[in-house]
C-alpha positions as CSV (number, residue, x, y, z in Angstrom):
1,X,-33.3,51.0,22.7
2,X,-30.8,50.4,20.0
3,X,-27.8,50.2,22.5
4,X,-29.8,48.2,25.2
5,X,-30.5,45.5,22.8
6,X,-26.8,45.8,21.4
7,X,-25.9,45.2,25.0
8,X,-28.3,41.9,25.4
9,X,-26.8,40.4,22.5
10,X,-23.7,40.7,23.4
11,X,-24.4,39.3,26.8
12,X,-25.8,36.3,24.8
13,X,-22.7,36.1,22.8
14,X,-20.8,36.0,25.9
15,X,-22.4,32.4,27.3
16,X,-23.0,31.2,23.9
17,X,-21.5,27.6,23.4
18,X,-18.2,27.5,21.0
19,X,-19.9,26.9,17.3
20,X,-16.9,24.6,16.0
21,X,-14.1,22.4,17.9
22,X,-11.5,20.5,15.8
23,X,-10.1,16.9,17.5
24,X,-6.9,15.3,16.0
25,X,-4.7,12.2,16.9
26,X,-0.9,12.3,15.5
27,X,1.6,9.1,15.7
28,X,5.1,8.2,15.6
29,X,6.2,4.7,15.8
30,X,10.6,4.6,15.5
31,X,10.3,7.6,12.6
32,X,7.6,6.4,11.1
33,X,4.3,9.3,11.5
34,X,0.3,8.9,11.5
35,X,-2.2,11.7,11.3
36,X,-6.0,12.1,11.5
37,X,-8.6,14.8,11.9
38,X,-11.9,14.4,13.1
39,X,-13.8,14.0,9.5
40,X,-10.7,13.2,7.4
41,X,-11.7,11.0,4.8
42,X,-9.9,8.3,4.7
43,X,-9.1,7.6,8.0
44,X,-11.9,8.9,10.2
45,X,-14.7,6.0,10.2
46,X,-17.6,8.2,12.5
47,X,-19.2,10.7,10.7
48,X,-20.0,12.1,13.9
49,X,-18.5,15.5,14.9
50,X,-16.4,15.1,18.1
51,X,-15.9,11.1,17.7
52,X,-12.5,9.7,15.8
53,X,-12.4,6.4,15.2
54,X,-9.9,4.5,13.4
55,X,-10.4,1.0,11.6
56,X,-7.1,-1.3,12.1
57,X,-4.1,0.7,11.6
58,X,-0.4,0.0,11.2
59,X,2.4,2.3,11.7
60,X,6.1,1.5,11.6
61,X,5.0,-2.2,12.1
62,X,2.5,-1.5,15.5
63,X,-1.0,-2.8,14.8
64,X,-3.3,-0.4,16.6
65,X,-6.8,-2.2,16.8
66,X,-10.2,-0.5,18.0
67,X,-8.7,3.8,18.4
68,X,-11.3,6.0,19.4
69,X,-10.9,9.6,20.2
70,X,-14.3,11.7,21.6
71,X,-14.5,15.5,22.2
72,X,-17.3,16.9,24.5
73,X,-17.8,20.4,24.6
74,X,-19.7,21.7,27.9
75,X,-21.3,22.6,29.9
76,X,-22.2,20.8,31.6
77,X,-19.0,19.1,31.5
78,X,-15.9,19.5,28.9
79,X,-13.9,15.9,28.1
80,X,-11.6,14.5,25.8
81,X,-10.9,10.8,25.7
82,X,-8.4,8.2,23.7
83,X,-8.6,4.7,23.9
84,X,-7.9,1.5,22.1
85,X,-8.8,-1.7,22.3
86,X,-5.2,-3.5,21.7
87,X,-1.8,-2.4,20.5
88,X,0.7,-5.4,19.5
89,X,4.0,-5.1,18.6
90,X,4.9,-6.9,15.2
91,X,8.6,-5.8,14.6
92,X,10.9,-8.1,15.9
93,X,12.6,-5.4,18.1
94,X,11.3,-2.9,20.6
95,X,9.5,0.1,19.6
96,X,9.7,3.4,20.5
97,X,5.7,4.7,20.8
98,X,4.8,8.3,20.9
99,X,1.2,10.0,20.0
100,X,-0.6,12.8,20.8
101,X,-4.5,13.6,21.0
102,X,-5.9,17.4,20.7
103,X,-9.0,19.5,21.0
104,X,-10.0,22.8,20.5
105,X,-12.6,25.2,21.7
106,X,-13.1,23.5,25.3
107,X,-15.8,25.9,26.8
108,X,-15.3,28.1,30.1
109,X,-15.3,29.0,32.7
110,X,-13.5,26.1,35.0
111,X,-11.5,25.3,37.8
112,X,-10.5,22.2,38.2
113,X,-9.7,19.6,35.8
114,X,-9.6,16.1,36.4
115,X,-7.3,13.2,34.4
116,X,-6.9,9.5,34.3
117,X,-5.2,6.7,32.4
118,X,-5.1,2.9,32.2
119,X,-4.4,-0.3,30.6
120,X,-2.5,-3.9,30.6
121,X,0.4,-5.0,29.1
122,X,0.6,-8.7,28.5
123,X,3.8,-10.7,28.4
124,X,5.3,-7.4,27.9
125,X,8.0,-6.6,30.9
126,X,10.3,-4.1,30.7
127,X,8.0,-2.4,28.7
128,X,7.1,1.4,29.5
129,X,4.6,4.0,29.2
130,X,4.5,7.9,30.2
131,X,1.4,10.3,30.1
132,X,0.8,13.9,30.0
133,X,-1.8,15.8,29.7
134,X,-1.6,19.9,28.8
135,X,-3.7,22.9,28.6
136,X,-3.5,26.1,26.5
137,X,-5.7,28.8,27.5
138,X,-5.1,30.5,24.4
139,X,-6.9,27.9,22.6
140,X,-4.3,26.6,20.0
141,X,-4.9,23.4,18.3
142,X,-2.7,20.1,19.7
143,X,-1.6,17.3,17.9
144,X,-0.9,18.3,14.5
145,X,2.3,15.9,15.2
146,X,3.3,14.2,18.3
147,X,5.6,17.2,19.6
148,X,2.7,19.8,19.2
149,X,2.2,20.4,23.0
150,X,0.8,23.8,23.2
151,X,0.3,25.3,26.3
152,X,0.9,23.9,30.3
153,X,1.8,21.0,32.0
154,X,-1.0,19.9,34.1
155,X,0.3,16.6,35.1
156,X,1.9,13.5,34.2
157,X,2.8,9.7,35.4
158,X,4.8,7.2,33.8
159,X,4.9,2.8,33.9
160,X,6.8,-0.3,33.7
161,X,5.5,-3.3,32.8
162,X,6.3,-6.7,34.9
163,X,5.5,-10.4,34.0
164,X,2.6,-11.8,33.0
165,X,-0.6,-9.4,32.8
166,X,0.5,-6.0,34.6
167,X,-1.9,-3.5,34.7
168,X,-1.1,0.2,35.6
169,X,-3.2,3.3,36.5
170,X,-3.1,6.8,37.4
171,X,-5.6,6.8,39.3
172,X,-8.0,10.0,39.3
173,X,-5.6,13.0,38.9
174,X,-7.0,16.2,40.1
175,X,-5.9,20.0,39.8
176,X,-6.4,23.8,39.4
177,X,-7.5,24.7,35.7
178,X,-8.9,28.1,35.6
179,X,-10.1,29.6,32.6
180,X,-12.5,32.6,31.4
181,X,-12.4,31.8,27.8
182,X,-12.4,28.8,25.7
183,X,-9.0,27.0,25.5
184,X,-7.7,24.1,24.4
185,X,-6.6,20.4,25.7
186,X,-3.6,17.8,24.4
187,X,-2.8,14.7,25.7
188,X,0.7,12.9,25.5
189,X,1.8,9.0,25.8
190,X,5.2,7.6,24.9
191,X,6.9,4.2,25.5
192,X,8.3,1.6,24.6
193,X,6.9,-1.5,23.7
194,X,8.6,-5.0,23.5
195,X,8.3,-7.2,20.6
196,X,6.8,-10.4,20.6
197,X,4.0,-13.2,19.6
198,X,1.8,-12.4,22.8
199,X,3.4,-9.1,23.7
200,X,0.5,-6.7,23.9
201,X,-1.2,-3.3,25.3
202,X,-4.4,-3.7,25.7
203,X,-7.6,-1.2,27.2
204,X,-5.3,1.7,26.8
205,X,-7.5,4.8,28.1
206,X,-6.3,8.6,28.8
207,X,-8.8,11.4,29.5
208,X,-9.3,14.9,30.7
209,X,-12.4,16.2,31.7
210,X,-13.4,19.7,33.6
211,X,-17.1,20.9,35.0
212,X,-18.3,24.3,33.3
213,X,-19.2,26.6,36.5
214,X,-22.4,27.6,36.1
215,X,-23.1,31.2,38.1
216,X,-25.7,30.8,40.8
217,X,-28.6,32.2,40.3
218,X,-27.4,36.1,42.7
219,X,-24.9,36.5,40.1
220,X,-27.3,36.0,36.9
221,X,-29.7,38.3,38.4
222,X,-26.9,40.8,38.9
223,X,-25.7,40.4,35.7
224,X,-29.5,41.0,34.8
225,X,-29.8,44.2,36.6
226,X,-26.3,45.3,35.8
227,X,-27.3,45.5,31.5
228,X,-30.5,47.0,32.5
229,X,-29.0,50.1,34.3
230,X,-26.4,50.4,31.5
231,X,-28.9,50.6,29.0
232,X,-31.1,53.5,31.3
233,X,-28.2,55.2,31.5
234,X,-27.2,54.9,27.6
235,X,-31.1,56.3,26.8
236,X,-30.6,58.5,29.3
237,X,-27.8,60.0,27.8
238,X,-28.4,60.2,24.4
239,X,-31.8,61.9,25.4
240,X,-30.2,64.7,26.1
241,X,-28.8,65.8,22.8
């Protein structure tokens, strides 16, 4: 009986949700570098695990206004998410924009992952914006600066701004992301953004989100019989001596 139920808990090990998940944004505005961890005193204002927000920050002369970073850890569905509210350029000169968002411990197994990003520049032309998004299935931790990338390339689509309020999307980006363990997700943006009294990016959104695949019911029950005949035979076995 010792060995059956040594089998059963590992079994429940094996679908267990991941205990712990660490989520991080890193920023670098012309040279000039931000960091913050989910629950880092100081600069995290939510004490809730899995939410990063950030009260008005400057870097390098960028005013970042209403950040928010959220981790959810599936199933049924994995996500990670960065926003902001407004970003404004208060330099006098263009300025070269670069961060990074990361999470850990995403939970498996998936497929498919899906990605999106959005916003508006206002009175902003010539400004740009690229996005990334990457997955490591090894599960190492993103973000720790802006060129901490671990992993894949899953996909990516870049901007220009035009006159006046230009909006740009990626529309929903699907693709293959297939994983038997848990793993980890990063998200990339870089661009540059032009200087001036109304020159603005604002509703600035990037996510990534993947469904946990449940097995159907056959395959649980198989699973089911599967430790039960592995434990008959482990009794059975050790009977004999």
């Amino acid at each position: 009986m010792k060995h059956y139920a040594a089998l059963s808990a590992a079994a429940a090990l094996f679908w267990a949700a991941p205990s712990h998940a660490v989520l991080q944004i890193a920023a670098d505005v012309d040279g000039n570098t931000f960091f913050c961890a989910d629950n880092q005193a100081g600069c995290d204002q939510n004490a809730n695990i899995g939410v990063l927000t950030l009260g008005p920050t400057v870097i390098g002369g960028v005013l970042f206004e209403g950040s928010s970073q959220f981790q959810t850890i599936g199933p049924p569905t994995n996500a990670l998410l960065t926003n902001s509210v407004q970003i404004t350029n208060n330099t006098g000169s263009t300025a070269t924009i670069q961060f990074a968002v990361g999470g850990t411990d995403f939970a498996s197994p998936t497929d498919t992952f899906s990605a999106a990003g959005s916003g508006t520049w206002l009175n902003a032309a010539g400004s740009t914006i690229e996005l990334s998004w990457y997955g490591d299935t090894a599960n190492d931790q993103g973000a720790s600066s802006v060129a901490d990338l671990p992993g894949v390339l899953l996909a990516s689509d870049s901007f220009v701004a035009g006159a006046g309020a230009s909006a740009f999307s990626t529309g929903n980006i699907v693709g293959p992301w297939v994983t038997t363990d848990p793993y980890s997700w990063t998200m990339y943006a870089s661009g540059d953004l032009i200087s001036g009294a109304t020159a603005t990016l604002a509703g600035r959104s990037q996510d990534i989100t993947a469904n946990v695949v449940v097995p159907e019911p056959g395959t649980l029950g198989l699973l089911g019989s599967m430790l039960i005949g592995m434990g008959w035979l482990i009794r059975r076995r050790y009977r004999k001596f």
